[in-house]
Structures are given as C-alpha cells and as structure tokens.
C-alpha positions as CSV (number, residue, x, y, z in Angstrom):
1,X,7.0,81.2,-23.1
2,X,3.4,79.6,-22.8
3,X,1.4,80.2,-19.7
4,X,1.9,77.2,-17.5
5,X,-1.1,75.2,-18.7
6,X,-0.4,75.6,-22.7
7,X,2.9,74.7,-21.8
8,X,4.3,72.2,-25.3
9,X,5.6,69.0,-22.9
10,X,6.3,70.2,-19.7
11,X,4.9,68.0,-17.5
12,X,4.8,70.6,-14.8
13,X,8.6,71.2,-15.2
14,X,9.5,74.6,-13.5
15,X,10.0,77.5,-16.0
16,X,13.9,78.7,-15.0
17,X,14.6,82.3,-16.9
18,X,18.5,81.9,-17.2
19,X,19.9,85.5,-18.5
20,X,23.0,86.5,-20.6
21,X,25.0,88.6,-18.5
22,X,27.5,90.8,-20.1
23,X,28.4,89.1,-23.7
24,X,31.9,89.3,-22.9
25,X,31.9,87.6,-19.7
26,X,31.4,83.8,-19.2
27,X,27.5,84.4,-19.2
28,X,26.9,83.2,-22.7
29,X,28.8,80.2,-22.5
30,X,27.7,78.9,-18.8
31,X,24.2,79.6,-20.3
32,X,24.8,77.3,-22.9
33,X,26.7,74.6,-21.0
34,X,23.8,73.7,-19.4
35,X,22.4,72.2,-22.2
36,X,25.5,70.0,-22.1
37,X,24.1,68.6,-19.0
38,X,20.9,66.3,-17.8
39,X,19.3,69.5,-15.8
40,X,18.1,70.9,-19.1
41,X,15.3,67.6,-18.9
42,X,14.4,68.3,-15.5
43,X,13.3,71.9,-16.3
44,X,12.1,73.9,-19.2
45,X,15.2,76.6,-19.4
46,X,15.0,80.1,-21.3
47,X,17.6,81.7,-22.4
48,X,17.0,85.4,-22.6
49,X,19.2,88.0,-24.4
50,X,21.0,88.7,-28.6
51,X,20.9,85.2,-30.0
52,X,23.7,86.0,-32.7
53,X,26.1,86.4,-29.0
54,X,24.6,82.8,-28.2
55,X,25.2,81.9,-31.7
56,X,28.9,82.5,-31.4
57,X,29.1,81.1,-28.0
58,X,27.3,78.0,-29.4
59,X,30.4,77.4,-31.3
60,X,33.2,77.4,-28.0
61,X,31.0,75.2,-26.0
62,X,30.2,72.0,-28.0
63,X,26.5,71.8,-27.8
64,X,24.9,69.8,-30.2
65,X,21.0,71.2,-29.8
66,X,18.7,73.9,-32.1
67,X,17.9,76.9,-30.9
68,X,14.4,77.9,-31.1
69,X,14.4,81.5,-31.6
70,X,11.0,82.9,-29.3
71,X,9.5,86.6,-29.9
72,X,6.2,87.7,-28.2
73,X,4.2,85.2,-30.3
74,X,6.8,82.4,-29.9
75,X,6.4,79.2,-28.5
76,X,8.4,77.0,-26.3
77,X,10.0,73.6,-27.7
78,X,11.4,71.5,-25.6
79,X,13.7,69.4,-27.7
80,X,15.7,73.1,-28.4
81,X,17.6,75.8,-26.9
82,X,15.1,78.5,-26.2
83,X,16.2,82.2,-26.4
84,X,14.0,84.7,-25.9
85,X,15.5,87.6,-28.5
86,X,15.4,91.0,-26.5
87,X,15.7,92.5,-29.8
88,X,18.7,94.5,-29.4
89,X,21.1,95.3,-32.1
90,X,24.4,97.0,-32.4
91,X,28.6,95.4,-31.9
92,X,29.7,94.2,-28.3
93,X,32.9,93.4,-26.9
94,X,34.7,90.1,-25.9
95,X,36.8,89.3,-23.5
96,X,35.6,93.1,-21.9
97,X,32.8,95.3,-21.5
98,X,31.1,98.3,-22.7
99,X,28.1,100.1,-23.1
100,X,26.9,98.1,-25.3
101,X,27.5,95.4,-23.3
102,X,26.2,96.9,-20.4
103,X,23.1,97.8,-22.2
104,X,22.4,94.8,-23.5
105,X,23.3,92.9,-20.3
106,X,20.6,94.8,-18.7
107,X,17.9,94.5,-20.8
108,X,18.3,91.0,-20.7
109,X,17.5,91.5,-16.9
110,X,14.8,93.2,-17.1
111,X,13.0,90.9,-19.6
112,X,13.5,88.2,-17.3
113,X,12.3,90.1,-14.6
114,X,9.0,90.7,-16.5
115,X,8.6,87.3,-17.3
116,X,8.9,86.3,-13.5
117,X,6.6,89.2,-12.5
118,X,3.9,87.7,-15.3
119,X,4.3,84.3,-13.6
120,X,5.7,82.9,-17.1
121,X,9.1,82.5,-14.9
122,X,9.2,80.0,-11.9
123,X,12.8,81.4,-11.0
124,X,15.0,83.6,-12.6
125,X,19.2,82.7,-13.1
126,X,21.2,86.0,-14.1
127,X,25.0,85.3,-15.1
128,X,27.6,87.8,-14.7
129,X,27.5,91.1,-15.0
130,X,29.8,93.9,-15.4
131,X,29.2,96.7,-12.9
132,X,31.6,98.9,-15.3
133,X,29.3,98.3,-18.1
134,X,26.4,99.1,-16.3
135,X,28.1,102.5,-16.2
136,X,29.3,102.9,-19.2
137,X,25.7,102.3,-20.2
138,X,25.0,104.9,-18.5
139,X,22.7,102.8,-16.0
140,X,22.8,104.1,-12.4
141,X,22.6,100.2,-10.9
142,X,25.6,99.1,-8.9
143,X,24.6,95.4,-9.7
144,X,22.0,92.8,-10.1
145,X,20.1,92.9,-6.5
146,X,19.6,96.7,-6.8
147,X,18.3,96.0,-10.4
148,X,15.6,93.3,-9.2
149,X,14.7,95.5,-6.1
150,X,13.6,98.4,-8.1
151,X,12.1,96.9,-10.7
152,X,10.1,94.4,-8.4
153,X,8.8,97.4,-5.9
154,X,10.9,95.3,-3.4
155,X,11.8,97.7,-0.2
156,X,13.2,94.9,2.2
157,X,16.0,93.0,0.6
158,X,19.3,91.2,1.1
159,X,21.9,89.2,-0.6
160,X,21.8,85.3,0.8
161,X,24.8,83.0,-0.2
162,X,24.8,79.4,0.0
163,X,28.0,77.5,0.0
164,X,29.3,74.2,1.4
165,X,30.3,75.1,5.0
166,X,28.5,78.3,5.1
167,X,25.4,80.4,4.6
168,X,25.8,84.0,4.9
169,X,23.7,87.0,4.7
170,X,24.6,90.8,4.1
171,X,23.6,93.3,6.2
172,X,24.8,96.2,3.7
173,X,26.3,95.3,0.2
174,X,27.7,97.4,-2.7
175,X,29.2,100.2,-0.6
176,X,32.5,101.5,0.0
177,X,34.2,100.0,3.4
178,X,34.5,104.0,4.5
179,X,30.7,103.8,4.7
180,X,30.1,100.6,6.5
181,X,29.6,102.2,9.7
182,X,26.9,104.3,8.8
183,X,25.0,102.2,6.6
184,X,24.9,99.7,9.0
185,X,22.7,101.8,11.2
186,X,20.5,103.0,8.3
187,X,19.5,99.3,7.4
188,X,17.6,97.7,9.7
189,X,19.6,94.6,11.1
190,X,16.1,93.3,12.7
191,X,14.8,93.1,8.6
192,X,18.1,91.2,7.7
193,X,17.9,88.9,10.5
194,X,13.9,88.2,10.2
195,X,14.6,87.8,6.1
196,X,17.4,84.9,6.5
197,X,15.4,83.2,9.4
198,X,12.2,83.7,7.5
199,X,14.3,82.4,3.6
200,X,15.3,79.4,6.0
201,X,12.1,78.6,7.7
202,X,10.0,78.7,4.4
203,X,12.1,78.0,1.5
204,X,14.9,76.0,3.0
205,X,12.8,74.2,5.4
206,X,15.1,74.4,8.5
207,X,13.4,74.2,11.7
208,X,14.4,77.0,14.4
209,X,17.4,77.8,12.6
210,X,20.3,78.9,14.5
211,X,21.7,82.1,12.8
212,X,25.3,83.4,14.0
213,X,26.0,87.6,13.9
214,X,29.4,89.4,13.2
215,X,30.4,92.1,14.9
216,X,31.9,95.2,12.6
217,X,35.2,96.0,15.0
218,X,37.8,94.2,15.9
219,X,37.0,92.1,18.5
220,X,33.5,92.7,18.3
221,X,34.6,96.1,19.7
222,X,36.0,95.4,23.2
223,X,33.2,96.5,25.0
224,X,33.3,99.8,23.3
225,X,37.2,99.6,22.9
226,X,37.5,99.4,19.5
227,X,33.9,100.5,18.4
228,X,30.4,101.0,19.9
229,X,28.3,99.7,16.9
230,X,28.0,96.5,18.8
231,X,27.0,97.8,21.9
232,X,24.6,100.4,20.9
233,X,23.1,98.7,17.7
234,X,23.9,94.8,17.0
235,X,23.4,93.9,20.9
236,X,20.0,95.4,21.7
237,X,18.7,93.6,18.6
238,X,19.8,90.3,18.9
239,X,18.6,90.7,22.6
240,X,15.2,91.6,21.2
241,X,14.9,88.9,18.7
242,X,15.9,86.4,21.2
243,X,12.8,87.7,23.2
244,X,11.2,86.6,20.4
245,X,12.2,83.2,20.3
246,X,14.7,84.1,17.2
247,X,17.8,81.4,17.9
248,X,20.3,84.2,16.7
249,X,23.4,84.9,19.2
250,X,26.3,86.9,18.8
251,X,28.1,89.7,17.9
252,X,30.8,87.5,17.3
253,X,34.5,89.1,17.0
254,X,34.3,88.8,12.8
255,X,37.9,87.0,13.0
256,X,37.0,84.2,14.4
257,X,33.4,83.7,14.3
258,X,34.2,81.6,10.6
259,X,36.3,79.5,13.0
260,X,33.5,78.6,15.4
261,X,30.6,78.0,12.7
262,X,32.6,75.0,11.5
263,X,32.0,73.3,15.0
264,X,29.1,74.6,15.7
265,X,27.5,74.7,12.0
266,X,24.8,77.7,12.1
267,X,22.5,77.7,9.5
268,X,23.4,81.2,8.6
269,X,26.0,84.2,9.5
270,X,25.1,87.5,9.3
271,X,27.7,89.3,7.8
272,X,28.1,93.4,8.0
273,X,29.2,93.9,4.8
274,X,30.5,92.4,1.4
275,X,33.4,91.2,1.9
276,X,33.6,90.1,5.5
277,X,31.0,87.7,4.4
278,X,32.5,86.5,1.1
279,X,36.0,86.0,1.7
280,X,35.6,82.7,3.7
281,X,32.7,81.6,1.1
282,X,35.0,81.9,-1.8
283,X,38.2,81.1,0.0
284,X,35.9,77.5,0.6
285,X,33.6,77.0,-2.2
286,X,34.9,79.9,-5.0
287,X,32.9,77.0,-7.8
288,X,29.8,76.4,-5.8
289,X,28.8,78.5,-4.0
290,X,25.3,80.3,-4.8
291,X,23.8,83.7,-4.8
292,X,20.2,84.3,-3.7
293,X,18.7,87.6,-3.4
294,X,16.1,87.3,-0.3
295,X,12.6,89.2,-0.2
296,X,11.9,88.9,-3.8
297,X,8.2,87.9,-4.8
298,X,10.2,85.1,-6.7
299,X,13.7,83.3,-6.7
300,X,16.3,84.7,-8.0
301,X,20.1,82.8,-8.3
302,X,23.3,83.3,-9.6
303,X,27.0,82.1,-9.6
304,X,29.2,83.1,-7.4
305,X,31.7,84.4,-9.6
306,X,32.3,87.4,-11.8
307,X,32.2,87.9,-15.3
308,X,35.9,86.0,-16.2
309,X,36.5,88.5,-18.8
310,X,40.5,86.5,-18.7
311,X,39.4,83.3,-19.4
312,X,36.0,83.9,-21.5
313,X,35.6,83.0,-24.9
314,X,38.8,80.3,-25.0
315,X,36.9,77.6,-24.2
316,X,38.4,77.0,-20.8
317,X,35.2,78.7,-18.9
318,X,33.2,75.2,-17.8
319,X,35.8,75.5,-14.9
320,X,32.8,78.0,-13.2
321,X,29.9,75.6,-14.6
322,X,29.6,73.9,-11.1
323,X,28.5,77.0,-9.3
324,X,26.1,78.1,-12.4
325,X,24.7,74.0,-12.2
326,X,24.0,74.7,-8.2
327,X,21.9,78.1,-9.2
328,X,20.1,76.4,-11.4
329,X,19.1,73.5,-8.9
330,X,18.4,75.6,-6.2
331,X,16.0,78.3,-8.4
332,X,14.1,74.8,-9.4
333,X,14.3,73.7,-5.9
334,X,13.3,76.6,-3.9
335,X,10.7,78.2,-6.7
C-alpha cells in the first residue's frame, strides 16, 4: 500500500490490514463481505493473504467489485478489492484445516503485522484462525495475541473484549484450567489492571473508569476457605491501586460478579482466565462482540468467533458478519 501521503484517493481514510485467517474457516468470506457493505468507503481496506482462496470465496459471497492484485511495487485502488498476495503456493483445505492452512494463515499474519509495524497499516483485523493448524504447521503459537506479541517485541500484553453489556479483560489466556492458579501469580495482575484502565482512558476515552475484578475460587475464596489466591495476591493489589486513585474494587465471587455489572455497569471486568471471562460475553453478544489485543504499538481486532469450519464455504457464514463489521469499526475508530 502507498505511504500515507501518495495514497491514490484516500482522503486521509485509515489504512485497515484485514487478514485471511485459515482458508477453510469463515475468514475469506467475512473478508470479502465487507465489501458488500458501505464501511469499505469509509476506509481504505487490504486484504492480505493467496488471492486464488479469495477468488473462490468471491464466488459464495455475491460481491460484485475487482480485485486489484498488490505485490511489493503495487499500488492501491480504491474503486477495487485490494489483496496483498503473500505469495504462497501449494492446495488447502475447506471446511477444515491443515498445515497448509495453518501456514498460510500465518503468514498472512505476519505480513500484516509488518505492514502495521512500517506504519503502512493504521489497524490491523485478523479473522479466524485455527490453533490445530498452527500445529500442524508446525508453528509453536497457541493463537493470534501470542503471534502479535512476539513479533511486535511486545512484553506487557492482554486480551481486551468489547461486547454490548460487558468489557472484559484476561488476566491469563491460552492455558489449561489446571494451570490457572499458578499463572495467575506469574502475570502481574497490577500490568493487566493498569493496561485496561490505561486502553480505556486513552483509546476509549472513559474518564476514571470503574473496572470490576473476579476472584479465581468459589466465592472469591471464603476468606481463605476455598482458596487464598484472593487473599494473598488479588486483594493487596487492588488495595494498592486504589492508593493510587485506580477506581478498581473487588475480588468479586466470579458467580455473581456478571450479575452485579448489569446494575452497576463497570467499564471493564477483569477476568482470571479464558473462559470465566467469555462465557457471559458470548452467552450475550456471541455476533458482536469484539476482540482487542491491549499493549500493542497499534490496534489490533478481531471477531469474536472461531473459524466455523461447519458452516463455511455454504454460503450461510454472513450470520458472523456483525461481529467482523464491529472489528472493523472499532480498529478505524480507535487507530
């Protein structure tokens, strides 16, 4: 893509890198359903990944545009679907993954990742993934966030969701439940607090946001009861932050702290681990909801949803379009 002053008609429209995700996910086609919508106007959008896969899932979606094929002396039309060819060759998989799939997949994310780091990306969008493929690959990543991370020299880093009754951050992500309790310790809750407060603050533009904490245990661990992570870990630091003039209470017992933030409507949770925080976001908002990955030196979104493998190519998948239409909106509104 041209640098942002050679830019053919942008009118100082952000540059949004949207990825592939694993060709035989939904990734293709929520790419290219986009362009069946008026945000593609609003914002110059690159698509980056094997245009013959976007070729085919031209044909399931009903888009009507060009493509405009872009190499490293390409340049960006406006009028067209953009794709950025990552130049990668060899047979992939619908409807489920593989390595080439998984290869392919990521080095589609780390082209965009490039791009962003060159400043030719405002924001970057990455579709679905398949952690499996990743393996098969032979790619030791367990997903996107780790992917960015490395590859940005990010150390401090969390997963941020927005959804339509809650925000929620992670305090530890892709691990096993059996390793919760240690990790928790390991990552410093002070960094995952200060990141959402700070995300809100400068990006979000909330004023002294009011950020709610889970406990780990049942019943936030009974005063040592049922667990002492609370008590020796979560506690003192919320204590301290408050000192600090951080508005973050808690622990709250996890079972019914969902409960309470619809009265009281914090600006964000903090959730210990994966799926205590995503079970009430996609119990409430499974087609909206958005992924942010905090701490980045740029934004980066995603659906909320997995690669659909059951539904993809049928041309049934622009049920998940809404949650791929908010990432896009909030990587041009936050970049």
């Amino acid at each position: 893509m041209d640098k942002r002053t050679k830019r053919e008609g942008c009118n100082h429209k952000k540059n949004v890198i949207v990825t592939m995700g694993d060709p035989g996910g939904v990734g293709p086609e929520l790419a290219l359903s986009l362009f069946k919508t008026s945000i593609y106007h609003k914002i110059n959008i690159l698509l980056v990944g094997v245009p013959s896969i976007f070729s085919d899932a031209k044909d399931l979606s009903g888009v009507k545009l060009d493509f405009n094929i872009i190499n490293s002396s390409g340049k960006f039309i406006s009028s067209k679907i953009n794709i950025l060819d990552i130049g990668y060759s060899g047979s992939f998989t619908k409807n489920y993954t593989s390595a080439n799939n998984g290869e392919a997949a990521y080095l589609s994310i780390r082209e965009g990742i490039n791009i962003c780091i060159q400043k030719r990306g405002d924001a970057i969008v990455t579709t679905p993934i398949s952690k499996e493929g990743l393996k098969l690959a032979g790619i030791n990543f367990p997903g996107h966030t780790e992917i960015l991370a490395h590859f940005t020299n990010t150390e401090k880093y969390r997963m941020l969701f927005i959804s339509k009754y809650f925000n929620v951050i992670l305090h530890t992500i892709h691990i096993p439940l059996k390793d919760v309790p240690y990790k928790i310790f390991d990552l410093n809750l002070e960094d995952t607090i200060l990141l959402g407060n700070n995300f809100l603050i400068e990006s979000m533009k909330v004023d002294n946001p009011l950020i709610f904490v889970a406990g780990v245990n049942p019943h936030s661990g009974e005063n040592g009861l049922l667990g002492e992570e609370e008590s020796i870990y979560i506690t003192p630091i919320i204590e301290k932050l408050k000192s600090q003039n951080i508005n973050v209470k808690g622990p709250f017992p996890p079972d019914t702290l969902f409960f309470k933030a619809l009265e009281y409507k914090p600006d964000l949770i903090v959730a210990m681990y994966h799926d205590q925080g995503l079970i009430p976001i996609k119990m409430t908002d499974f087609f909206g909801a958005v992924n942010l990955t905090v701490g980045l030196p740029f934004i980066r979104t995603s659906p909320d949803h997995g690669t659909a493998f059951d539904i993809a190519w049928r041309k049934n998948s622009d049920i998940n379009l809404q949650s791929m239409l908010n990432a896009v909106r909030y990587a041009e509104k936050l970049s």
